[in-house]
N, C-alpha and C positions, 0 to 999 in steps of 0.2 A: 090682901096684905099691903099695908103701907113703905114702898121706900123711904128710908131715912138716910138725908141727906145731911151731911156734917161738915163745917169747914174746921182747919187745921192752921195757926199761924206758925209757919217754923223755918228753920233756915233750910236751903237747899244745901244740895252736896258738894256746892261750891262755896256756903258758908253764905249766900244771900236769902234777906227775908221773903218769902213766897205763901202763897197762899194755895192749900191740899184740899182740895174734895174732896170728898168719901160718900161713895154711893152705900148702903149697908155695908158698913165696914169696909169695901176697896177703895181705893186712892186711886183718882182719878189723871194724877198730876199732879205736877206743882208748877204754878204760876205764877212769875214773879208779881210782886204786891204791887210794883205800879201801873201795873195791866190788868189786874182785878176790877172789874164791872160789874155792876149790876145785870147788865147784858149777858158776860160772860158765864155768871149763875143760873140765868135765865138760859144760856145755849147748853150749856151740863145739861142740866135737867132735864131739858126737852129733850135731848140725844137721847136720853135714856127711857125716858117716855114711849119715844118714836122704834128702840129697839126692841123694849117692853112688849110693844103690842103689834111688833112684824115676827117676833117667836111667839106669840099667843097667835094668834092667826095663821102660821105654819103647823102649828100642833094642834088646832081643828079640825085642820086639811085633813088630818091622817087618820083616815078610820078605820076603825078596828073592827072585825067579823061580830054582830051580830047573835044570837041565838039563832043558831039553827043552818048559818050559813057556811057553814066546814066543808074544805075542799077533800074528798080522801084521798091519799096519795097513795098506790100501790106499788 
């Protein structure tokens, strides 16, 4: 599955122009527009990248019983 990544130009709650990420549809923030970087796009992404695949590698860890390997509890 592909993340889609979205940007948003719109005011903030204070009424200034800011710039929203959306990761699949979340909002990641709003940033004001004069702090917007290419860098800044580039650090989004990778964060999510990076927490992408430390929950894909926590959920391999956990294995499940097998065929045939059932504990019976009396």
């Amino acid at each position: 599955m592909k993340a889609q990544f979205t940007l948003e130009r719109r005011r903030n709650l204070d009424g200034e122009w800011c710039i929203a990420p959306f990761i699949n549809g979340y909002n990641t923030g709003d940033i004001p527009e004069k702090e917007w970087t290419p860098a800044v796009a580039r650090s989004i992404r990778r964060a999510y990248e990076i927490g992408f695949e430390e929950a894909r590698r926590r959920m391999q860890e956990i294995r499940t019983p097998e065929r045939g390997e059932w504990e019976e509890v009396k």
